[in-house]
GUDODREN-899340 format. One record per atom (N, C-alpha, C): residue number from 1; atom name; x, y, z. Coordinates in Angstrom, 1 decimal, m for minus. Layout:
N
SITE resi name     px     py     pz
SITE  NUM   CA      X      Y      Z
...
***
This chain:
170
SITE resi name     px     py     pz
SITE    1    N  m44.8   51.8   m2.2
SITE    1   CA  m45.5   50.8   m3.0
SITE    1    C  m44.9   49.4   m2.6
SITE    2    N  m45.4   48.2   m2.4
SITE    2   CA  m45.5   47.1   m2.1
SITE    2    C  m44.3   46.5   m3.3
SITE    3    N  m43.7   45.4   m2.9
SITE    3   CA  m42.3   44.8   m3.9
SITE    3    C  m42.6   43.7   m4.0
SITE    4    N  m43.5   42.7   m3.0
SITE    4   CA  m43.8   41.3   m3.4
SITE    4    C  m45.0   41.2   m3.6
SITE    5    N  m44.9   39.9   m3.8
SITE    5   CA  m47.1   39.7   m4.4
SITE    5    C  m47.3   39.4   m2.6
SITE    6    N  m46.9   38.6   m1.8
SITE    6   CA  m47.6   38.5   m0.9
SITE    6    C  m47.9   39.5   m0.1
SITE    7    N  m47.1   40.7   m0.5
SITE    7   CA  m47.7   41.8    0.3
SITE    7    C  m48.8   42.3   m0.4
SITE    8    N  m48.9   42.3   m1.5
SITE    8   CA  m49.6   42.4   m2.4
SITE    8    C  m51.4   42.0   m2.4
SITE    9    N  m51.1   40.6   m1.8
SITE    9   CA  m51.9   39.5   m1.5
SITE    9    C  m52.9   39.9    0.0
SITE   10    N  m51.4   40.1    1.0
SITE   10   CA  m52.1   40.8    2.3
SITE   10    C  m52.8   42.2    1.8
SITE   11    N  m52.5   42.6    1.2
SITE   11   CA  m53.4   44.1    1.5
SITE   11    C  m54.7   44.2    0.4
SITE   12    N  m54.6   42.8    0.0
SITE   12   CA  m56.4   42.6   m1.0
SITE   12    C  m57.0   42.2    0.1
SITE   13    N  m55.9   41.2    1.0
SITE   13   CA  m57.4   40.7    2.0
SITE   13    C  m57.8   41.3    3.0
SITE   14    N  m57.0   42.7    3.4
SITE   14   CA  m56.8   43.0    4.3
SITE   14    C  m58.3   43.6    3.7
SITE   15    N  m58.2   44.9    2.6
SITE   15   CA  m59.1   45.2    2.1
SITE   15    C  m60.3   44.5    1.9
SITE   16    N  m60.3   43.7    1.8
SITE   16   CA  m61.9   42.8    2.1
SITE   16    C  m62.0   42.5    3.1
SITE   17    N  m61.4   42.7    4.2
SITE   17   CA  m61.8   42.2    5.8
SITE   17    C  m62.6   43.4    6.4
SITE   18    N  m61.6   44.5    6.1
SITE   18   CA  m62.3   45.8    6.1
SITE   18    C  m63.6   46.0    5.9
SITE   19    N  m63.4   45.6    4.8
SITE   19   CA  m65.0   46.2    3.9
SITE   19    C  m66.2   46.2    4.6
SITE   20    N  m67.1   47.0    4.1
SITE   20   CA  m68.5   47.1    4.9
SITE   20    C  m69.4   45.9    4.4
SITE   21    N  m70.0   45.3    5.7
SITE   21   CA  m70.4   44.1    5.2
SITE   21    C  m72.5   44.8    5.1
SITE   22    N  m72.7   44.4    3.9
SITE   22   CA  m74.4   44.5    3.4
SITE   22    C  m75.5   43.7    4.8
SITE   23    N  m76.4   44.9    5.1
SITE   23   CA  m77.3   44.3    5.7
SITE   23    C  m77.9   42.7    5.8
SITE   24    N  m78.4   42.7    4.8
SITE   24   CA  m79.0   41.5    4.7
SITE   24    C  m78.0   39.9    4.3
SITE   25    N  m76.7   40.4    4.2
SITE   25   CA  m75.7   39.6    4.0
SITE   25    C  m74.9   39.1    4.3
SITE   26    N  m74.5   38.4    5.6
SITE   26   CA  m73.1   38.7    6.0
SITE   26    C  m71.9   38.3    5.2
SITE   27    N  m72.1   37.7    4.1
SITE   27   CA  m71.0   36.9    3.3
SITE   27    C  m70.9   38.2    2.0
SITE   28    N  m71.6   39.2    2.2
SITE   28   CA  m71.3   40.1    1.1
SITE   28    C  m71.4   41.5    1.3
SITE   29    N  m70.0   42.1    0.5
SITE   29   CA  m69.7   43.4    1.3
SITE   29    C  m69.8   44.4    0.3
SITE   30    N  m69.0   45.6    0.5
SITE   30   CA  m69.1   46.4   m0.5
SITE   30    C  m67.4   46.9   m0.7
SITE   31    N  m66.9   46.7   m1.7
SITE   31   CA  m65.3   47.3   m1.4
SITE   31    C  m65.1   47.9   m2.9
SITE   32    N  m63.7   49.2   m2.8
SITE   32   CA  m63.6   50.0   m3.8
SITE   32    C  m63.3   49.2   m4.9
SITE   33    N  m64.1   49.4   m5.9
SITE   33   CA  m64.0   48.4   m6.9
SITE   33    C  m62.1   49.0   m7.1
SITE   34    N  m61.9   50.2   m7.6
SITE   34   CA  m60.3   50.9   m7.7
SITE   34    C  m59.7   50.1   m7.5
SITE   35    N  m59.1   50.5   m6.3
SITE   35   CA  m58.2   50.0   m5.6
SITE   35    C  m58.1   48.3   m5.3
SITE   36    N  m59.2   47.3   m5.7
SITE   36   CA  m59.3   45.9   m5.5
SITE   36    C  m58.6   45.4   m7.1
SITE   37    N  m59.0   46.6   m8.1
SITE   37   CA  m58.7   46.6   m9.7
SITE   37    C  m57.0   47.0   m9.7
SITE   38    N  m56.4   48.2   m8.9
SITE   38   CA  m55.1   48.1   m8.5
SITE   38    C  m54.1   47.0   m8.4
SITE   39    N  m54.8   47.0   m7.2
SITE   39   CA  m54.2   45.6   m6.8
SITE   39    C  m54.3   44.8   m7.4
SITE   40    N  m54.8   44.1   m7.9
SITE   40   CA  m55.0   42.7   m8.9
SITE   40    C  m54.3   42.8   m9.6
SITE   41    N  m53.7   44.5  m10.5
SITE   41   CA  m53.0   44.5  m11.4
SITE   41    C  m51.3   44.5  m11.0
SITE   42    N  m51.4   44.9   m9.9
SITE   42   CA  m50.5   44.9   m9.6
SITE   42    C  m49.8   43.4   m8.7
SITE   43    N  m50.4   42.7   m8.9
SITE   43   CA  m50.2   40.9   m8.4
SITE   43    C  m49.9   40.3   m9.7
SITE   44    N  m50.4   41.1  m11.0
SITE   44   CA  m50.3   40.4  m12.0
SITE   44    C  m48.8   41.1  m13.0
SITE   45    N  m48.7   42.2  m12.6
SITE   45   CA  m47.3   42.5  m13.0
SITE   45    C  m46.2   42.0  m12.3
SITE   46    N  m46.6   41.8  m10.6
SITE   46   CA  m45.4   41.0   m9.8
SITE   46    C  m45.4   39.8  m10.1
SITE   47    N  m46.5   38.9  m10.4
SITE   47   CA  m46.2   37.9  m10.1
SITE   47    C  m46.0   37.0  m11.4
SITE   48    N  m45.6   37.3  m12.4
SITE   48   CA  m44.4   36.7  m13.7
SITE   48    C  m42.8   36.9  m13.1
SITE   49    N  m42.6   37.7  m12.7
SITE   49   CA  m41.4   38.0  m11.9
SITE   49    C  m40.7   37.1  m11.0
SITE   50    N  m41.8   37.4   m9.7
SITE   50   CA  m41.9   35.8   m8.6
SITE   50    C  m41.6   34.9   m9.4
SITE   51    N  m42.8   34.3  m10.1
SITE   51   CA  m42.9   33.2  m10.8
SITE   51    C  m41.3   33.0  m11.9
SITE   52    N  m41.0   34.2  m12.2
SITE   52   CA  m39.7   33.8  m13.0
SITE   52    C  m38.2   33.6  m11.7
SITE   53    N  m38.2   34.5  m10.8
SITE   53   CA  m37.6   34.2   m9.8
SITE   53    C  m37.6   32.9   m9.2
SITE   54    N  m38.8   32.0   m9.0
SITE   54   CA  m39.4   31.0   m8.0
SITE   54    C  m38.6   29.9   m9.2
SITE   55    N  m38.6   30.1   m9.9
SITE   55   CA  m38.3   29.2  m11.8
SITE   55    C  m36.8   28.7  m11.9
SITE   56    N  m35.9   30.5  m11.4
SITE   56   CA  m34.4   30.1  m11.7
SITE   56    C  m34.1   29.6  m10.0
SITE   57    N  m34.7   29.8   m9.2
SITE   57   CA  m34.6   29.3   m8.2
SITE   57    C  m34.5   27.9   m7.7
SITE   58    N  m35.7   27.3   m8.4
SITE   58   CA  m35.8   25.9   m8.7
SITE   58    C  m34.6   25.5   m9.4
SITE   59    N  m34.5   26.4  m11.0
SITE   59   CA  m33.3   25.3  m11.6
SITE   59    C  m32.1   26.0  m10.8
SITE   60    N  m31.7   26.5  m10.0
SITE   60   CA  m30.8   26.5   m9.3
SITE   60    C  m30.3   25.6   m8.4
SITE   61    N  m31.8   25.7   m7.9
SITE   61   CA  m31.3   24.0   m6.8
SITE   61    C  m31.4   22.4   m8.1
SITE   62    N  m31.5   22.8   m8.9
SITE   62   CA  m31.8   21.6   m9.6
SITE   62    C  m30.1   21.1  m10.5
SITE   63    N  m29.7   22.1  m10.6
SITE   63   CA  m28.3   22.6  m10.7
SITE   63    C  m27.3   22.3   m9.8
SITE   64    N  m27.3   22.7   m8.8
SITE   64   CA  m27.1   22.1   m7.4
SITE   64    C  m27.1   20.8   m7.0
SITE   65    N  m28.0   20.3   m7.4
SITE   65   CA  m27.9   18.8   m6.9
SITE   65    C  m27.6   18.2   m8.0
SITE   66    N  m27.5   18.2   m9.6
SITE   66   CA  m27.3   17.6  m10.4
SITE   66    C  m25.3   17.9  m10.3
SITE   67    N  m25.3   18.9   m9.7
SITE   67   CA  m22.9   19.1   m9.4
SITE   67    C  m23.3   18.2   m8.2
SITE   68    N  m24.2   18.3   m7.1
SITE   68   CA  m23.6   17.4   m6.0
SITE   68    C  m23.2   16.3   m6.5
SITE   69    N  m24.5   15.6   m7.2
SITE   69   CA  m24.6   14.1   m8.0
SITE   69    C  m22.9   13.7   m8.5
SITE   70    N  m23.3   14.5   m9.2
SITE   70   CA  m21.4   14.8  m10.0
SITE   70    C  m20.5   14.2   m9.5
SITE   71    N  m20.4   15.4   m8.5
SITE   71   CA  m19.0   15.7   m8.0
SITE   71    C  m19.2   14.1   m6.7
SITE   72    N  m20.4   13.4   m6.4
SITE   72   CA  m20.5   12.6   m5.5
SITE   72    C  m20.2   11.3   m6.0
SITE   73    N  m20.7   11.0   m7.3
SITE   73   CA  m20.2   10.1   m8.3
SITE   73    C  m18.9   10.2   m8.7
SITE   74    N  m18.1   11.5   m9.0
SITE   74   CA  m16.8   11.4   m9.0
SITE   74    C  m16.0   11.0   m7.7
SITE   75    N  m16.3   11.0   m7.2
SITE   75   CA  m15.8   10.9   m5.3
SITE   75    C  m16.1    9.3   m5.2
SITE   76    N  m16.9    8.7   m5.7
SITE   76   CA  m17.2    7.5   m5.4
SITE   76    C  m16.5    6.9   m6.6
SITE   77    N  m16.1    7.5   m7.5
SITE   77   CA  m15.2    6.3   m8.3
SITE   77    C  m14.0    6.6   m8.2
SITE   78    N  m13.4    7.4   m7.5
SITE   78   CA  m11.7    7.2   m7.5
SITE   78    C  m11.6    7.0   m6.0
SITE   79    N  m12.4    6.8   m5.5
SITE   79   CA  m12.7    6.2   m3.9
SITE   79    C  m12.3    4.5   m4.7
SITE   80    N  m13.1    4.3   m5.7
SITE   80   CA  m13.2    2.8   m6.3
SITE   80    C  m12.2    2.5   m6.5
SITE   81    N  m11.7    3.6   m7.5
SITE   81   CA  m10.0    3.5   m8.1
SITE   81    C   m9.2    2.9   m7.0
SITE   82    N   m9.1    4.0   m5.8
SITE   82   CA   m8.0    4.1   m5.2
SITE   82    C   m7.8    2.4   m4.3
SITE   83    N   m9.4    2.1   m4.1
SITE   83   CA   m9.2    1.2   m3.3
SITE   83    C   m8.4   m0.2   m4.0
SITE   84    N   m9.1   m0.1   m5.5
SITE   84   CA   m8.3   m1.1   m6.3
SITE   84    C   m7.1   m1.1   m6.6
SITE   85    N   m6.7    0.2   m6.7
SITE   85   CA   m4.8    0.2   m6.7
SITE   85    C   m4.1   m0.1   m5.1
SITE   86    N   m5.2    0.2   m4.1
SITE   86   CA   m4.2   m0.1   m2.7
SITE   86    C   m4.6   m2.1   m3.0
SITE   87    N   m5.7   m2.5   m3.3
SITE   87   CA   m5.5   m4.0   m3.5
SITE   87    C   m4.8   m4.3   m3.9
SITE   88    N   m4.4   m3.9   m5.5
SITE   88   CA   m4.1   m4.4   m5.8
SITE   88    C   m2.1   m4.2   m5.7
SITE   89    N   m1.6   m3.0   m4.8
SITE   89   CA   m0.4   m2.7   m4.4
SITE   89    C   m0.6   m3.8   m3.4
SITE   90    N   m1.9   m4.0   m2.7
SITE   90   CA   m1.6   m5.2   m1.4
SITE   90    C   m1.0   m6.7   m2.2
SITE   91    N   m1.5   m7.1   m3.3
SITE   91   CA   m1.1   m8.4   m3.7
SITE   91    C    0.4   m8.1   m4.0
SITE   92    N    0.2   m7.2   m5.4
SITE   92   CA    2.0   m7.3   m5.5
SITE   92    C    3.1   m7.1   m4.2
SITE   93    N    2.4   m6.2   m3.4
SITE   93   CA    3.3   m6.8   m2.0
SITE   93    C    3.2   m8.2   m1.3
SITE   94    N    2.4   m8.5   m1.6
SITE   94   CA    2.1  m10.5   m1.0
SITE   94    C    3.2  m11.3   m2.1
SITE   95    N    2.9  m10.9   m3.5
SITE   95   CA    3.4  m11.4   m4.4
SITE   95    C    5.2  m11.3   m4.2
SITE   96    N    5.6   m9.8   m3.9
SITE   96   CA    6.9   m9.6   m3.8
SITE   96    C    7.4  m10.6   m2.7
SITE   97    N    6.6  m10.3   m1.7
SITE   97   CA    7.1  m11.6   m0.5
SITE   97    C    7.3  m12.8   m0.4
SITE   98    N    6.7  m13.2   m1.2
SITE   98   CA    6.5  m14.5   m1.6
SITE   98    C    7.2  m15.0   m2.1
SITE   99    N    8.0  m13.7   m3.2
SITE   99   CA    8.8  m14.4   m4.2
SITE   99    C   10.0  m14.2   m3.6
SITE  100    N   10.3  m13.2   m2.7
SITE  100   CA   11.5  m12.9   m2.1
SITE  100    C   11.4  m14.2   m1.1
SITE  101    N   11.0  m14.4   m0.4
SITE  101   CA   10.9  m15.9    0.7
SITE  101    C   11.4  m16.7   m0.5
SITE  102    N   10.7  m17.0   m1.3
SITE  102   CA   11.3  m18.3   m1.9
SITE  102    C   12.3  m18.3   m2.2
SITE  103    N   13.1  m17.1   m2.4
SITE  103   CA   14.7  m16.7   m3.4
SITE  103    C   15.2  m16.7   m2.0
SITE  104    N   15.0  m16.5   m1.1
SITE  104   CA   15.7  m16.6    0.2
SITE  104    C   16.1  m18.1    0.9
SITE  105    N   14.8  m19.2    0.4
SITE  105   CA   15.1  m19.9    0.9
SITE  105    C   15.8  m21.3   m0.2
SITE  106    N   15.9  m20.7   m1.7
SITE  106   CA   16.8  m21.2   m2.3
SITE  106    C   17.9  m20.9   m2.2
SITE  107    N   18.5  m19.9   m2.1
SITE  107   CA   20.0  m19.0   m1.4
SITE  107    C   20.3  m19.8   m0.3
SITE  108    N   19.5  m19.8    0.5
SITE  108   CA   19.7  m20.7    1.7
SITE  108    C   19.8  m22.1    1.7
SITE  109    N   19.3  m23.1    0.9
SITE  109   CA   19.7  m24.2    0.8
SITE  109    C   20.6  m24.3   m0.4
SITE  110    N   21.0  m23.4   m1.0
SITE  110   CA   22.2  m23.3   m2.3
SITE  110    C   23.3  m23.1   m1.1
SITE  111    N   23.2  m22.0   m0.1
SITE  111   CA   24.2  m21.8    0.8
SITE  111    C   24.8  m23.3    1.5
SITE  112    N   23.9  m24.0    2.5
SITE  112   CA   24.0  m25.1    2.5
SITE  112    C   24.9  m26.6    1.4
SITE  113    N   23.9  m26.5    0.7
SITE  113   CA   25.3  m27.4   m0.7
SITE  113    C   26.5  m26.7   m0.7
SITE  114    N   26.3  m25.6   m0.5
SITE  114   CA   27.9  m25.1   m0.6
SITE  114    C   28.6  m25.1    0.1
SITE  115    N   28.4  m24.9    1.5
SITE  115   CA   29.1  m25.8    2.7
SITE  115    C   29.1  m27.2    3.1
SITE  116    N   28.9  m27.7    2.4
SITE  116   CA   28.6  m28.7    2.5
SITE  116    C   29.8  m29.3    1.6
SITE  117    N   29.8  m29.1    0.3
SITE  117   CA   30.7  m29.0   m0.7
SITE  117    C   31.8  m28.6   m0.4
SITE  118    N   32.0  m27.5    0.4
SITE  118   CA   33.3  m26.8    0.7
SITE  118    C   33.9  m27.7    2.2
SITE  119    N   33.1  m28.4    2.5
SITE  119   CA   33.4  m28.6    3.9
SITE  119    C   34.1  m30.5    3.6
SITE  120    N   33.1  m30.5    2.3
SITE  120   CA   34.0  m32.0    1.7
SITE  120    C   35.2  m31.7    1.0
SITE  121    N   35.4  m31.1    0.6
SITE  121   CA   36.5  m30.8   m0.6
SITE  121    C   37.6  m30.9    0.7
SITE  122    N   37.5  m29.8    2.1
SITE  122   CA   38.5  m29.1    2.9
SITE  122    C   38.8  m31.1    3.6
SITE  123    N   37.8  m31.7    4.0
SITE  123   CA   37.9  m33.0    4.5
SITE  123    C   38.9  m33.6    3.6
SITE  124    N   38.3  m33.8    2.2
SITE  124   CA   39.0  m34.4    1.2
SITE  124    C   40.7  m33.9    1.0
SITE  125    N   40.3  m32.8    0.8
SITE  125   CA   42.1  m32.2    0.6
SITE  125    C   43.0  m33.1    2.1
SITE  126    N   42.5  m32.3    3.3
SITE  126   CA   43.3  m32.6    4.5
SITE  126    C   43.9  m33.9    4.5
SITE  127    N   42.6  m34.9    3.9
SITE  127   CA   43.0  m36.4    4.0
SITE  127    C   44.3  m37.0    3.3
SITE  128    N   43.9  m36.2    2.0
SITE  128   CA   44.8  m36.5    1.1
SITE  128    C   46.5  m35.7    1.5
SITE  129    N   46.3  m34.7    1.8
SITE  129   CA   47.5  m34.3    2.6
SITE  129    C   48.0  m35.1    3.7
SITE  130    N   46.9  m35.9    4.5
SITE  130   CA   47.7  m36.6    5.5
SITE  130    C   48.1  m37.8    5.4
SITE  131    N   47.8  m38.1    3.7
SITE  131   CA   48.1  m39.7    3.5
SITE  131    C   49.8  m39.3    2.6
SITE  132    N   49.5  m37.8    1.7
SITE  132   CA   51.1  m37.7    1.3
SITE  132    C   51.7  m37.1    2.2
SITE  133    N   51.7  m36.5    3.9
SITE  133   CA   52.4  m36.3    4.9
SITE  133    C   53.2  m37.9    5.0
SITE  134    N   52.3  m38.7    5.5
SITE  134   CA   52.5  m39.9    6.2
SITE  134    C   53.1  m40.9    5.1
SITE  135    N   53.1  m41.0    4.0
SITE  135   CA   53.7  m41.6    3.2
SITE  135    C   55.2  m40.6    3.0
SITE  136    N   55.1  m39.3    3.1
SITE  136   CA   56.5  m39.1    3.5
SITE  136    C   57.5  m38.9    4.4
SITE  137    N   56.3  m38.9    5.5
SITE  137   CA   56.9  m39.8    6.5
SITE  137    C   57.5  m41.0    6.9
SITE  138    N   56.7  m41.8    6.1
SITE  138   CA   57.4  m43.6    5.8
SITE  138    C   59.0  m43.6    4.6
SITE  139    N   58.8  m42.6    3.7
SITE  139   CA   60.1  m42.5    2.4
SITE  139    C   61.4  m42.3    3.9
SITE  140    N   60.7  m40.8    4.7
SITE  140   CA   62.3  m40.1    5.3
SITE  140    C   62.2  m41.7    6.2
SITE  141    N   61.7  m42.1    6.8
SITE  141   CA   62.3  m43.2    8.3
SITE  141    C   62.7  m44.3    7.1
SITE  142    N   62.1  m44.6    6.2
SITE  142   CA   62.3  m45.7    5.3
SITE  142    C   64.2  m45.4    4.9
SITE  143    N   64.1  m43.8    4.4
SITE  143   CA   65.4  m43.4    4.1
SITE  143    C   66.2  m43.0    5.4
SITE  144    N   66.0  m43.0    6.4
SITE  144   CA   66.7  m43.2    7.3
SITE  144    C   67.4  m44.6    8.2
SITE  145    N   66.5  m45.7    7.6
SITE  145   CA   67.0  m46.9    8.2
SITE  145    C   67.7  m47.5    6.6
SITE  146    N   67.6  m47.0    5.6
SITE  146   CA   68.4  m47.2    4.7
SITE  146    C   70.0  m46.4    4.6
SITE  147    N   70.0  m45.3    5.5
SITE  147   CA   71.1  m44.4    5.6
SITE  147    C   71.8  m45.2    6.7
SITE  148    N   71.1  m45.5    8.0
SITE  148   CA   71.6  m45.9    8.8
SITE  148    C   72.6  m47.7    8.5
SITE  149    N   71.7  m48.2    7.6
SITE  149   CA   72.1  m49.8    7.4
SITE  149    C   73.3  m49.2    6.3
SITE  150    N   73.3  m48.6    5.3
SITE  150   CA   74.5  m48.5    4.6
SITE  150    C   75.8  m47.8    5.4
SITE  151    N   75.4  m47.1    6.2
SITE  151   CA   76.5  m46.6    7.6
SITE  151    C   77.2  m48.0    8.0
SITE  152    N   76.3  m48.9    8.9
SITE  152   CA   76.9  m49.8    9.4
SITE  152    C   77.4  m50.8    8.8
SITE  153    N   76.8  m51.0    7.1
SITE  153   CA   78.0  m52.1    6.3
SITE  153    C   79.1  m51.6    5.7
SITE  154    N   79.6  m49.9    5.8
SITE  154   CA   80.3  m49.8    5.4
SITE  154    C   81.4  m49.7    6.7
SITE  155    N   81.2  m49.7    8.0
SITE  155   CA   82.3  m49.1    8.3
SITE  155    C   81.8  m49.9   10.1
SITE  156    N   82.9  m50.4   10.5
SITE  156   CA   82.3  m51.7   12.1
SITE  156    C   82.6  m50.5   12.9
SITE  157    N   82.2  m50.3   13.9
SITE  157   CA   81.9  m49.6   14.5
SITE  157    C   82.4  m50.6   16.3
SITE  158    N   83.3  m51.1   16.3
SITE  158   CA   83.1  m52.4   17.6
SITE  158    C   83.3  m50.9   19.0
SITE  159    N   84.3  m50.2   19.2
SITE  159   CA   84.4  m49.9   20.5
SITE  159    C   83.2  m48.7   20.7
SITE  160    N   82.6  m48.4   19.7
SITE  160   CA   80.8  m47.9   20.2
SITE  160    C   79.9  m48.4   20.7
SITE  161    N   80.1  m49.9   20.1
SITE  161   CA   79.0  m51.1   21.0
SITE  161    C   79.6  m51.2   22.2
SITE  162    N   81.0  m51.3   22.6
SITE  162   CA   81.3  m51.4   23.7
SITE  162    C   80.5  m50.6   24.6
SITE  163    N   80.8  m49.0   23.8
SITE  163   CA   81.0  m48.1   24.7
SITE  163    C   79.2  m47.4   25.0
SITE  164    N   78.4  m48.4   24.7
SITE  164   CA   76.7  m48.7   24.8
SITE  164    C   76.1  m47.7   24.1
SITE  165    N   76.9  m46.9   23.1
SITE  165   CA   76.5  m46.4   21.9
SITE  165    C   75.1  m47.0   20.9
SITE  166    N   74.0  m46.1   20.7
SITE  166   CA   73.6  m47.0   19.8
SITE  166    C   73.2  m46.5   18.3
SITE  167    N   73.8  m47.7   18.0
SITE  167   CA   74.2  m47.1   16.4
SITE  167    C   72.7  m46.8   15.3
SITE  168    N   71.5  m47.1   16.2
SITE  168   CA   70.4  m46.5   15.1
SITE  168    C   69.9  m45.8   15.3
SITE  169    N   70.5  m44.4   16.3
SITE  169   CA   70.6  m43.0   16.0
SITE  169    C   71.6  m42.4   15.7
SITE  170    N   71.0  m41.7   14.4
SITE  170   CA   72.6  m40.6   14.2
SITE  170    C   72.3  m39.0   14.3
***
């Protein structure tokens, strides 16, 4: 026995192709009323079936394309997402740079004042050290022509001049 309607289908028409066609007729035959009554019933018990088959079929693909939709819409917004968090990681990395350059180049001109500062202070000190070197420089020779002059009024000294000694080194 036949399992689809269109086999079903083929073998009504087949059966009327068959059929003996009436003398005076060509468009009209004669076929087993039965078996044309068969069949018909039997197209009409398959085909609620088909028809219910053809039905979940449809909402299957209708099913199908309402998850693609879905799942293509979900795809398309964390596609959205992600691209807005790589932006927006792009600025705070512009932003980090930016702000690091600037802290870089205040360090750097802070570094600057500070050698700069350090390099006056070291100027300043040295100076000041070479004015109380040189001022005690002037006290010892000052105190040395003071050592030397109370040497020679206290005590004459004649056979050293002679003797081409000179008396303002001791």
């Amino acid at each position: 026995m036949p399992n689809s309607v269109l086999e079903l289908v083929d073998m009504l028409y087949n059966l009327i192709s068959d059929a003996w066609g009436l003398p005076l007729g060509a468009e009209k035959c004669v076929i087993k009323r039965d078996q044309v009554l068969d069949l018909l019933d039997e197209i009409k018990a398959q085909l609620p079936v088909e028809i219910g088959e053809a039905k979940r079929l449809v909402s299957a693909r209708a099913d199908y394309i309402a998850n693609a939709k879905q799942e293509a819409e979900s795809i398309r917004r964390a596609a959205e997402e992600q691209a807005k968090r790589l932006v927006d990681e792009q600025i705070i990395v512009r932003t980090a740079r930016t702000k690091a350059n600037e802290i870089i180049a205040r360090a750097e001109e802070r570094s600057k004042e500070l050698r700069k500062m350090a390099n006056d202070y070291v100027e300043d000190t040295l100076k000041r050290t070479e004015e109380a070197i040189n001022e005690a420089l002037s006290e010892v020779r000052q105190s040395r022509v003071n050592f030397r002059n109370a040497i020679s009024a206290t005590r004459p000294a004649p056979h050293a001049v002679e003797q081409g000694e000179n008396t303002d080194e001791v």
